[in-house]
PDB file of N, H, CA, C and O in Angstrom:
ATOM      1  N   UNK A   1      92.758  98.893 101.085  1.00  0.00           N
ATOM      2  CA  UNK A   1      91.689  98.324 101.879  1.00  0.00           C
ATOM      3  C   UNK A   1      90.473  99.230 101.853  1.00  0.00           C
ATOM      4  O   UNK A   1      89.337  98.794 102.043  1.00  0.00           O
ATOM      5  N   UNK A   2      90.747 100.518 101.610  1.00  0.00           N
ATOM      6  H   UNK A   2      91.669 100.872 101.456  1.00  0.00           H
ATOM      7  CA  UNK A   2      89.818 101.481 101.858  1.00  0.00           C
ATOM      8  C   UNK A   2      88.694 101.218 100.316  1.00  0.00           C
ATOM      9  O   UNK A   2      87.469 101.267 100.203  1.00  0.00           O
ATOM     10  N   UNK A   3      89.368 101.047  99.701  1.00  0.00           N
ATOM     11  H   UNK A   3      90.363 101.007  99.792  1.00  0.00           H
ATOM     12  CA  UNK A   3      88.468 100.701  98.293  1.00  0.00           C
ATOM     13  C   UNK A   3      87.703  99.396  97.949  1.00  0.00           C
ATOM     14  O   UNK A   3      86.885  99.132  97.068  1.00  0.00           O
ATOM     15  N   UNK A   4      88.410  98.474  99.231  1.00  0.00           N
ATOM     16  H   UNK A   4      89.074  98.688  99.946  1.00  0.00           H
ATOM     17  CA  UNK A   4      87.624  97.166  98.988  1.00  0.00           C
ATOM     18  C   UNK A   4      86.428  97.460  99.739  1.00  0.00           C
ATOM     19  O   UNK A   4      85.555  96.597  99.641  1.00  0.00           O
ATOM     20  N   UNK A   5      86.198  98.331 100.371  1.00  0.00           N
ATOM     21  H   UNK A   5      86.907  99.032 100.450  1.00  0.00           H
ATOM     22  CA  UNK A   5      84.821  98.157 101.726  1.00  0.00           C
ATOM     23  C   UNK A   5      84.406  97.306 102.673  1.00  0.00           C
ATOM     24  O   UNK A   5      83.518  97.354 103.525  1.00  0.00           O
ATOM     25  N   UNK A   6      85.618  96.126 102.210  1.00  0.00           N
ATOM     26  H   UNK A   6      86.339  96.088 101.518  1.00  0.00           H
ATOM     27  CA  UNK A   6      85.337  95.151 103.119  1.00  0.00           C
ATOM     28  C   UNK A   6      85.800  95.596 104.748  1.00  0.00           C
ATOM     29  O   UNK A   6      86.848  96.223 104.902  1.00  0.00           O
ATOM     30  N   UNK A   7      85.058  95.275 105.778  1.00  0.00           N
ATOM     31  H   UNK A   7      84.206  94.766 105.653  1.00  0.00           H
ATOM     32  CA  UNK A   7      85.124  95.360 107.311  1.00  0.00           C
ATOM     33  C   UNK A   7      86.717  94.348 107.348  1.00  0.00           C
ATOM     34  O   UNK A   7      86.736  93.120 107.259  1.00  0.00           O
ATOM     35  N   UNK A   8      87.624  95.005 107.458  1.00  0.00           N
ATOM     36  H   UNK A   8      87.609  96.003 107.530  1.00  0.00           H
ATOM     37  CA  UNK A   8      88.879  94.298 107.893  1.00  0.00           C
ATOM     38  C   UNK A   8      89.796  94.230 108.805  1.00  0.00           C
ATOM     39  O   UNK A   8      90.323  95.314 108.552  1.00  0.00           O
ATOM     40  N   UNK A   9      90.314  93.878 109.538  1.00  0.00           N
ATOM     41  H   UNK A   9      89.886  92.998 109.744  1.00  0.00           H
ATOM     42  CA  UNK A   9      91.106  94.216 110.631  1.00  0.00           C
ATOM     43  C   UNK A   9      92.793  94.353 110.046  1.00  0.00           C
ATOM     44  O   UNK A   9      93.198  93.281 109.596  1.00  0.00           O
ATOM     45  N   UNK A  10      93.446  95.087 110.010  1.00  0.00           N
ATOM     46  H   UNK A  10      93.116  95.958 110.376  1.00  0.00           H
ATOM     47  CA  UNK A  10      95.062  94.885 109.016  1.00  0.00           C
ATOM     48  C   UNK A  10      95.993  95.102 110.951  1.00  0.00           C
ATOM     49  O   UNK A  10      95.652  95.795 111.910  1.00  0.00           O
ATOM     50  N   UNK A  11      97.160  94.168 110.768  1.00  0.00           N
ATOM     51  H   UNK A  11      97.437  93.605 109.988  1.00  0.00           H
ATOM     52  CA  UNK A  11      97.823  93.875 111.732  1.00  0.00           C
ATOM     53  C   UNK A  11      99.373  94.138 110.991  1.00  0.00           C
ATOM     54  O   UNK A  11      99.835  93.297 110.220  1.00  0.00           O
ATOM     55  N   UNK A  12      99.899  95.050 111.233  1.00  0.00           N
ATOM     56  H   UNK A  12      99.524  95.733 111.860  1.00  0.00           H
ATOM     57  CA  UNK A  12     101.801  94.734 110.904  1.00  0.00           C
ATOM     58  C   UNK A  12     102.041  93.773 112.209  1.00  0.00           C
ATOM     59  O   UNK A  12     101.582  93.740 113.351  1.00  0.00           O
ATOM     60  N   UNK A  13     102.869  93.107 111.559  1.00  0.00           N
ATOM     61  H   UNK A  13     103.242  93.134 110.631  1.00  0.00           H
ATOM     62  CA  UNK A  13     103.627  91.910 112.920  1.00  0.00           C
ATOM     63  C   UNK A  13     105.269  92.213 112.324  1.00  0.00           C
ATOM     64  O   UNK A  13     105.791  92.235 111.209  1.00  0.00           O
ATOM     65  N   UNK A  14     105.654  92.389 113.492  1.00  0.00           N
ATOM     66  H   UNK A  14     105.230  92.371 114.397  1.00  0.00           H
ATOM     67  CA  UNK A  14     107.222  92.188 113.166  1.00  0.00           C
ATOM     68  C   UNK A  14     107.783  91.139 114.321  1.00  0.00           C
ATOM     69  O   UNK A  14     108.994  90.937 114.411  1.00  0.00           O
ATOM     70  N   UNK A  15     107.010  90.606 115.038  1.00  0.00           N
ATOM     71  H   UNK A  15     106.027  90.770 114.965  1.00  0.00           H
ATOM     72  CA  UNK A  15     107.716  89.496 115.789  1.00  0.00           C
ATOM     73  C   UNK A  15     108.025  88.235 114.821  1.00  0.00           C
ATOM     74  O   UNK A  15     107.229  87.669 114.072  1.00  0.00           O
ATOM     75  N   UNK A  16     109.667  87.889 115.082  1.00  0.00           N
ATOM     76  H   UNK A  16     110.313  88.349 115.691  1.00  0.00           H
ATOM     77  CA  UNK A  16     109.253  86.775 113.620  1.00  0.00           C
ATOM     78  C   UNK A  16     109.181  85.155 114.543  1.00  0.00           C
ATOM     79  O   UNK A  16     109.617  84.124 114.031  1.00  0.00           O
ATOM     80  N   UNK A  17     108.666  85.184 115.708  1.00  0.00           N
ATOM     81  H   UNK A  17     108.311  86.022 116.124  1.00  0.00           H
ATOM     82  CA  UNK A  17     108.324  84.330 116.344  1.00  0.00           C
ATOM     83  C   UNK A  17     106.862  83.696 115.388  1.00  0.00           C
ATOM     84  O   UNK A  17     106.669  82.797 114.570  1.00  0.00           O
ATOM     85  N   UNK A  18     105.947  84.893 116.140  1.00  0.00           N
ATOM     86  H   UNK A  18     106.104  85.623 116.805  1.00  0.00           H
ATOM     87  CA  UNK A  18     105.078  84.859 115.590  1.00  0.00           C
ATOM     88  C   UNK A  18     104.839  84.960 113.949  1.00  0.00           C
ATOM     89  O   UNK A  18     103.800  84.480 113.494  1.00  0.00           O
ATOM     90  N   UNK A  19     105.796  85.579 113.070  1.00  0.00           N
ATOM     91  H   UNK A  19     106.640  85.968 113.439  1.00  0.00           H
ATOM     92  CA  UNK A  19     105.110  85.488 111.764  1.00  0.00           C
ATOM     93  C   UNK A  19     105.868  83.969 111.474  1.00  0.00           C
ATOM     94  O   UNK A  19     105.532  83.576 110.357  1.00  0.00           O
ATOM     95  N   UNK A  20     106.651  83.154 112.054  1.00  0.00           N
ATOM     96  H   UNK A  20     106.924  83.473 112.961  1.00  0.00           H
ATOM     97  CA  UNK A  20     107.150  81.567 111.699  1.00  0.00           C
ATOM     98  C   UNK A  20     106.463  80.703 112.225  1.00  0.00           C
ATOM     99  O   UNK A  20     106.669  79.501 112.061  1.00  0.00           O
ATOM    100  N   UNK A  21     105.173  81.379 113.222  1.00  0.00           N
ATOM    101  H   UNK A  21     105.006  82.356 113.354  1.00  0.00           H
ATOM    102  CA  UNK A  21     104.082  80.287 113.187  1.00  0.00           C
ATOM    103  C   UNK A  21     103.416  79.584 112.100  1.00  0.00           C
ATOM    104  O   UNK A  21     103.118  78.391 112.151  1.00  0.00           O
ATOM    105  N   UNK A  22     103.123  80.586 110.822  1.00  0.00           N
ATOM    106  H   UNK A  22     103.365  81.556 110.780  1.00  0.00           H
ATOM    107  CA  UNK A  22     102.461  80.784 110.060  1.00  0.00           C
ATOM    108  C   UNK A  22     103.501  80.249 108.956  1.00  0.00           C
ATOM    109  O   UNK A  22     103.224  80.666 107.832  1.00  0.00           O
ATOM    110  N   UNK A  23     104.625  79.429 109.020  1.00  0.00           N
ATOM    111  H   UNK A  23     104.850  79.091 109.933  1.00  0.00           H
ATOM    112  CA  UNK A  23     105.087  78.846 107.934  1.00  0.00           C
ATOM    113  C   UNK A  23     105.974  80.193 107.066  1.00  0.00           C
ATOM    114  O   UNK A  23     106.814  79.883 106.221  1.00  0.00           O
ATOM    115  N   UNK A  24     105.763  81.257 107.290  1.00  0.00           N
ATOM    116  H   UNK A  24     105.080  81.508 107.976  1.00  0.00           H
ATOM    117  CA  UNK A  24     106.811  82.569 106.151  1.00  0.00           C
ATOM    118  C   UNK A  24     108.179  81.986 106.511  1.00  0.00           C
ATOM    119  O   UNK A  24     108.831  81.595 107.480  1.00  0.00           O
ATOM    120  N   UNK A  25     108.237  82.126 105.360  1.00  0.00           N
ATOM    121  H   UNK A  25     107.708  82.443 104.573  1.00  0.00           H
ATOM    122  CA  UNK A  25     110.246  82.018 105.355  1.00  0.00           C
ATOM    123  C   UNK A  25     110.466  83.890 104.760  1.00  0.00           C
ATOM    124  O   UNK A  25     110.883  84.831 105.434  1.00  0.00           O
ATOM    125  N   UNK A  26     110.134  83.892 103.698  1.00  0.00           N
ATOM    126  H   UNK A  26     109.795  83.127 103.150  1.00  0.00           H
ATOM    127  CA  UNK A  26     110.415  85.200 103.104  1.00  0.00           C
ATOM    128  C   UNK A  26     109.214  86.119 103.470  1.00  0.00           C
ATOM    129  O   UNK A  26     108.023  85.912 103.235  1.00  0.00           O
ATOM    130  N   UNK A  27     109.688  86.998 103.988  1.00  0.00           N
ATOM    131  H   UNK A  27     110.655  87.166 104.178  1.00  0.00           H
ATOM    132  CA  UNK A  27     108.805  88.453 103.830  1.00  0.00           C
ATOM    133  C   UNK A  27     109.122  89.467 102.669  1.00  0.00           C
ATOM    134  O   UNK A  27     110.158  89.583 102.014  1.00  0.00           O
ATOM    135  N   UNK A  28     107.863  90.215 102.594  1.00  0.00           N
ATOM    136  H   UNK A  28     107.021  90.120 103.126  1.00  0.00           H
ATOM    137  CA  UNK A  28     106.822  90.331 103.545  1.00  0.00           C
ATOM    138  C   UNK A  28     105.426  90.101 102.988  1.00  0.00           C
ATOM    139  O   UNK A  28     105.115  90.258 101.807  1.00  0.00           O
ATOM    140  N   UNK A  29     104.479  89.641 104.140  1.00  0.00           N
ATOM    141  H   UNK A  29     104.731  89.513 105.099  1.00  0.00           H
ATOM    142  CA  UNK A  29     103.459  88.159 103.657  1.00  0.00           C
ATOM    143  C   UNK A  29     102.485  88.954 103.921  1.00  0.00           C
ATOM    144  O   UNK A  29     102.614  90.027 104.510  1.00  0.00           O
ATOM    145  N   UNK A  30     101.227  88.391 103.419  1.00  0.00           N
ATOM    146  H   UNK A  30     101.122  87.519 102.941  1.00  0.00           H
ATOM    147  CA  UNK A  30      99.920  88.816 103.470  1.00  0.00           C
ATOM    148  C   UNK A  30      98.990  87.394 104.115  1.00  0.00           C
ATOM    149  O   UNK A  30      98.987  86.300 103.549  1.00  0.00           O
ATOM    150  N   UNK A  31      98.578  87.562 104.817  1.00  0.00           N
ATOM    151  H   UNK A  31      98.580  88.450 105.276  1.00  0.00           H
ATOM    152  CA  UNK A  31      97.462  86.590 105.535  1.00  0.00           C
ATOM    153  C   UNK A  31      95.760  86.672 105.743  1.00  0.00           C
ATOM    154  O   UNK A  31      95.178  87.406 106.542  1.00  0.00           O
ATOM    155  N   UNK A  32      95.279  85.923 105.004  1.00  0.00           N
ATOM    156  H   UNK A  32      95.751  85.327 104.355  1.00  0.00           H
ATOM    157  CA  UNK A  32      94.097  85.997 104.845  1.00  0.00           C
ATOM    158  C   UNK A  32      93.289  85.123 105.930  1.00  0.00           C
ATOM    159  O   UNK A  32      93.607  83.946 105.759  1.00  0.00           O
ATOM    160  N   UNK A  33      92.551  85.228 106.770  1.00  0.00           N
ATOM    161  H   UNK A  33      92.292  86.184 106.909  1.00  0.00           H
ATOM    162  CA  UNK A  33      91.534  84.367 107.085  1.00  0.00           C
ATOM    163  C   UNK A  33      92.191  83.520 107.755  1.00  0.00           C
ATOM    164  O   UNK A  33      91.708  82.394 107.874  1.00  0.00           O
ATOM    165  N   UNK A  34      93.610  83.868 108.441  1.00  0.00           N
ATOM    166  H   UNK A  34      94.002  84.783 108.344  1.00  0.00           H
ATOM    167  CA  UNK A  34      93.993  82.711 109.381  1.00  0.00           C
ATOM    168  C   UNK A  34      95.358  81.759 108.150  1.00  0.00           C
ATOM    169  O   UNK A  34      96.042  80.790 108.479  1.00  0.00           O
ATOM    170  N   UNK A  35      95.360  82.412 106.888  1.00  0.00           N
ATOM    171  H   UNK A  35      94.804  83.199 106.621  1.00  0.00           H
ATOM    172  CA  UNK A  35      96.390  81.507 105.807  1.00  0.00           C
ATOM    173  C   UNK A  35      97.047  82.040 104.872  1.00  0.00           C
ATOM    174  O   UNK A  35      96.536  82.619 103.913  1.00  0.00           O
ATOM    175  N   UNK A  36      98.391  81.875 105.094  1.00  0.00           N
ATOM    176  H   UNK A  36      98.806  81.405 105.873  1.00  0.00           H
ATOM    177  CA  UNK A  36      99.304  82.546 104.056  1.00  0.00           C
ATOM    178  C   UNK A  36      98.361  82.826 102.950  1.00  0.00           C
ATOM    179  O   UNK A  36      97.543  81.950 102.667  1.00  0.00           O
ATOM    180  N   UNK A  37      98.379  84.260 102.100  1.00  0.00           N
ATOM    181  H   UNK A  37      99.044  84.971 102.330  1.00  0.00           H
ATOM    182  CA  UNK A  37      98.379  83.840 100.591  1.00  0.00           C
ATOM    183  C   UNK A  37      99.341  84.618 100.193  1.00  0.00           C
ATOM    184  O   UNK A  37      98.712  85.392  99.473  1.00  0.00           O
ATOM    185  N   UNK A  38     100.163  84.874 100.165  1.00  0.00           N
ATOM    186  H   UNK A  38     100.675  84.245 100.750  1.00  0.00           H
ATOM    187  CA  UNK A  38     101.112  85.315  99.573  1.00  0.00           C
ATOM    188  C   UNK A  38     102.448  86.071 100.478  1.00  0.00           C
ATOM    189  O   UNK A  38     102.387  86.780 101.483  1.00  0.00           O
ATOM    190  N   UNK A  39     103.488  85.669  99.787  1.00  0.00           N
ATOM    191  H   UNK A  39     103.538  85.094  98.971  1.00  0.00           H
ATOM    192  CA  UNK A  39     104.702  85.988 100.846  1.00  0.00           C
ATOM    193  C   UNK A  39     106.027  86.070 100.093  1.00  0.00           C
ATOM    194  O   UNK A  39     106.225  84.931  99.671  1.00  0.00           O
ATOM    195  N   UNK A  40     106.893  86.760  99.771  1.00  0.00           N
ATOM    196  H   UNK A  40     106.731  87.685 100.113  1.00  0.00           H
ATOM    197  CA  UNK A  40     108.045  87.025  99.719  1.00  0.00           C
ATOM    198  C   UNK A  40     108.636  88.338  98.624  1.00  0.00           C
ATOM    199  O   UNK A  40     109.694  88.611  98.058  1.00  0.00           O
ATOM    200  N   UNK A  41     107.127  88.974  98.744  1.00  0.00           N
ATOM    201  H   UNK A  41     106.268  88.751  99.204  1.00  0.00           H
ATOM    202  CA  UNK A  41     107.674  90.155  97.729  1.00  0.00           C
ATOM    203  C   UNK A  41     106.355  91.204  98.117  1.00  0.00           C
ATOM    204  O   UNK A  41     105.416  90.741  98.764  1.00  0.00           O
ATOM    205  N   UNK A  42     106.349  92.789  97.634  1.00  0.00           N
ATOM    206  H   UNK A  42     107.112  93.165  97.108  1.00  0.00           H
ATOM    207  CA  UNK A  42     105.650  93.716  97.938  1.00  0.00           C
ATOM    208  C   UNK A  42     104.778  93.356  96.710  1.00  0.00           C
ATOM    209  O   UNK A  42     105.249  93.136  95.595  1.00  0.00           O
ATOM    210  N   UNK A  43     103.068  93.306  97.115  1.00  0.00           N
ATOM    211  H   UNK A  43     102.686  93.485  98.021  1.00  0.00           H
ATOM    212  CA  UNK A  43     102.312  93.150  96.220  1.00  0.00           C
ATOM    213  C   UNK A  43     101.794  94.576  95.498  1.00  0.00           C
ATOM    214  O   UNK A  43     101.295  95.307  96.354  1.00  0.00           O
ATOM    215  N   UNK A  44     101.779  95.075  94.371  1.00  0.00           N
ATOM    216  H   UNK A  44     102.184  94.482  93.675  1.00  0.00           H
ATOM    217  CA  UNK A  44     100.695  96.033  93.668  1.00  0.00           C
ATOM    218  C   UNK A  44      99.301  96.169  94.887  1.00  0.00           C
ATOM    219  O   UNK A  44      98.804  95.620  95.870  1.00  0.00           O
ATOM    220  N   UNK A  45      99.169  97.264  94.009  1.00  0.00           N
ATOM    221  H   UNK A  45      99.573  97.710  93.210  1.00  0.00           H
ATOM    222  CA  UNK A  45      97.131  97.200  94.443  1.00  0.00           C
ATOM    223  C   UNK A  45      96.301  95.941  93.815  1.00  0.00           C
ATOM    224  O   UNK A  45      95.536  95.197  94.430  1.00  0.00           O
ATOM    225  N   UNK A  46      96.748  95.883  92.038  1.00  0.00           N
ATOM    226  H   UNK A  46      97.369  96.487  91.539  1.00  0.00           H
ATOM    227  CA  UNK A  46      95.942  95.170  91.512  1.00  0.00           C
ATOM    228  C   UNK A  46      96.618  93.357  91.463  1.00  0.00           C
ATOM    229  O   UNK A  46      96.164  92.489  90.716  1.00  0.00           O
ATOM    230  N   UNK A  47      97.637  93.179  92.344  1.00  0.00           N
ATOM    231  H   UNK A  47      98.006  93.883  92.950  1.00  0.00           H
ATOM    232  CA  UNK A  47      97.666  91.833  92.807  1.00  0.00           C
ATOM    233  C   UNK A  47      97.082  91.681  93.974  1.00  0.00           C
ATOM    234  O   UNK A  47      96.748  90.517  94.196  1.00  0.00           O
ATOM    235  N   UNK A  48      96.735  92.770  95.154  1.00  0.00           N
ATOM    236  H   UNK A  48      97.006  93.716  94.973  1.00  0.00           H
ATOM    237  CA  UNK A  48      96.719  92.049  96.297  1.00  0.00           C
ATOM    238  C   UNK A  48      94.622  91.987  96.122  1.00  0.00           C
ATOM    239  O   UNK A  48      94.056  91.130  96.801  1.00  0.00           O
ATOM    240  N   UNK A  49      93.816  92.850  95.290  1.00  0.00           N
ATOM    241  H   UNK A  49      94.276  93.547  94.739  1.00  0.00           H
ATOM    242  CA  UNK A  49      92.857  92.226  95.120  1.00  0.00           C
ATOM    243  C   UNK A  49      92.038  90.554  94.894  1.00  0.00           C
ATOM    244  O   UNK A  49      90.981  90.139  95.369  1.00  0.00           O
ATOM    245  N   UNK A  50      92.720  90.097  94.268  1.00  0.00           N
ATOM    246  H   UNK A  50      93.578  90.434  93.882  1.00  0.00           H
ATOM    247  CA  UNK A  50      92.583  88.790  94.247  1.00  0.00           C
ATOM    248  C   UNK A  50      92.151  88.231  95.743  1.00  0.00           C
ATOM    249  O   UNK A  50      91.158  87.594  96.095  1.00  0.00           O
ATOM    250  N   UNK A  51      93.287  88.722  96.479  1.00  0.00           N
ATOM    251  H   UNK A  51      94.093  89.239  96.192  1.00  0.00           H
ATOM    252  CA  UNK A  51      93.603  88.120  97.501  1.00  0.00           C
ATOM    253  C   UNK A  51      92.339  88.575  99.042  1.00  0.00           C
ATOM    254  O   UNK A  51      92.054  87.997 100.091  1.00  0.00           O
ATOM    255  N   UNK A  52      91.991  89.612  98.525  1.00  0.00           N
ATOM    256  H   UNK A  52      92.222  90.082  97.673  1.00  0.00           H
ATOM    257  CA  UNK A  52      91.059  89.962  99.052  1.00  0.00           C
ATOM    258  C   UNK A  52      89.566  89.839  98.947  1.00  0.00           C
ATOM    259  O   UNK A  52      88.752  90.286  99.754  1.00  0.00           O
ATOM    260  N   UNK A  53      89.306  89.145  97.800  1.00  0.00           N
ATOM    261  H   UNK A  53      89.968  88.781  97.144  1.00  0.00           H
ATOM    262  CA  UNK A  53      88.089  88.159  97.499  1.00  0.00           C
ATOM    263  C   UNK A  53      87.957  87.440  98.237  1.00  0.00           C
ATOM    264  O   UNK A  53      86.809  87.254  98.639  1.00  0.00           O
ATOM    265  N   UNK A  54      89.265  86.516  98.906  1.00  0.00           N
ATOM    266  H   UNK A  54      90.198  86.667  98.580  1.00  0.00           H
ATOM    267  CA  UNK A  54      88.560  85.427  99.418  1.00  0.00           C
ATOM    268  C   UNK A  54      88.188  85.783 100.993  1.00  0.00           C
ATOM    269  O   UNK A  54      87.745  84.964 101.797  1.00  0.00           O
ATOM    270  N   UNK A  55      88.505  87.392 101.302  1.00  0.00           N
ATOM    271  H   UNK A  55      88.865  88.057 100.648  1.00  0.00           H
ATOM    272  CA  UNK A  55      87.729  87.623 102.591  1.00  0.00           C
ATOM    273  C   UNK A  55      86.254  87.022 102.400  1.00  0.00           C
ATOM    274  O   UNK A  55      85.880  86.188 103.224  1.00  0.00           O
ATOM    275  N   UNK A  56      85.427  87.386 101.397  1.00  0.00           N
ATOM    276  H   UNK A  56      85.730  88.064 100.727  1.00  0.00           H
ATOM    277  CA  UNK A  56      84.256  86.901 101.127  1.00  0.00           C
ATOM    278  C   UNK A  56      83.620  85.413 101.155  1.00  0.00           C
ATOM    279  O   UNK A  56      82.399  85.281 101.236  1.00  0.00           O
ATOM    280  N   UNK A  57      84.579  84.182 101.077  1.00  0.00           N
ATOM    281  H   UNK A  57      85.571  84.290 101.011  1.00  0.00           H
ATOM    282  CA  UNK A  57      84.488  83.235 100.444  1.00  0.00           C
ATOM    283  C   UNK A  57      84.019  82.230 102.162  1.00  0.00           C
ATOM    284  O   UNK A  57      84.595  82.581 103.192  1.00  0.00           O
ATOM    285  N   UNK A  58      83.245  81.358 102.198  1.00  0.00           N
ATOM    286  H   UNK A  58      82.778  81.073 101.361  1.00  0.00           H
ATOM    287  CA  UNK A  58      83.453  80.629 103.155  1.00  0.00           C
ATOM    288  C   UNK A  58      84.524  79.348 103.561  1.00  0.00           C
ATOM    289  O   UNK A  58      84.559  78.737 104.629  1.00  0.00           O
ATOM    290  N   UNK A  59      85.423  79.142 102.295  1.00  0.00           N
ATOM    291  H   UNK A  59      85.394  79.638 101.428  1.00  0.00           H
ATOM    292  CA  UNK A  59      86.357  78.283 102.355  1.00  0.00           C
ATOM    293  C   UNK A  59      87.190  78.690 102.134  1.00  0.00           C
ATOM    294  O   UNK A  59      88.032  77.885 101.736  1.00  0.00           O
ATOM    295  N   UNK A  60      87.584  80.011 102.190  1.00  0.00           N
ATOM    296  H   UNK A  60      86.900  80.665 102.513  1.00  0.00           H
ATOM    297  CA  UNK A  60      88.863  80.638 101.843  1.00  0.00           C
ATOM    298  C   UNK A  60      89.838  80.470 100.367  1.00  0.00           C
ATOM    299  O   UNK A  60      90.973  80.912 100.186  1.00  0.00           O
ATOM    300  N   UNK A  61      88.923  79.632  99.350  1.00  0.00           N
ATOM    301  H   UNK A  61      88.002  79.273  99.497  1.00  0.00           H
ATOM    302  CA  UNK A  61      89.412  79.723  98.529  1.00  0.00           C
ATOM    303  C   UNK A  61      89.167  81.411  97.401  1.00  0.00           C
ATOM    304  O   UNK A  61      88.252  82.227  97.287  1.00  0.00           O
ATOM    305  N   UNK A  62      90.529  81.249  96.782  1.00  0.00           N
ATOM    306  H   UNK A  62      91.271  80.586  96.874  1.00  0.00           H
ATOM    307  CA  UNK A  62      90.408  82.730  96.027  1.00  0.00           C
ATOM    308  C   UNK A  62      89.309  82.705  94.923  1.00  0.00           C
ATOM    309  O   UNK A  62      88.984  81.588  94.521  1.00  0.00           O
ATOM    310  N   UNK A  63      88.725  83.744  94.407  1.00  0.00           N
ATOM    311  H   UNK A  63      88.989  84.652  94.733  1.00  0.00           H
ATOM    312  CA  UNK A  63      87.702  83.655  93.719  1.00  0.00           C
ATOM    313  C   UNK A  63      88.126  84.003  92.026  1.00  0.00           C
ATOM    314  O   UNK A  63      87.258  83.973  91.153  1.00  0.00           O
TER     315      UNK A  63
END
């Protein structure tokens, strides 16, 4: 996160109340902008970039 510069807020959740709001079956998930993008395995650095583009995006799609 420190290399993206983006202003981010990062949250661990281990309530799995709360992370089965959000539809996860498998951990452990990454949530962007309020929406799964990815969930059931430990991402790299250079996978979870992708995923961090679409902080930027106004529709949350990945870029």
């Amino acid at each position: 996160m420190a290399e993206s510069g983006l202003p981010v807020e990062i949250e661990h959740v281990r309530d799995f109340k709360r992370i089965a709001q959000y539809g996860v079956i498998q951990t452990p998930a990454l949530v962007v902008n309020g929406k799964v993008a990815f969930s059931g395995k430990v991402l790299k650095k250079e996978e979870i970039k992708p995923y961090l583009q679409t902080l930027g995006t106004s529709d949350g799609s990945i870029a």
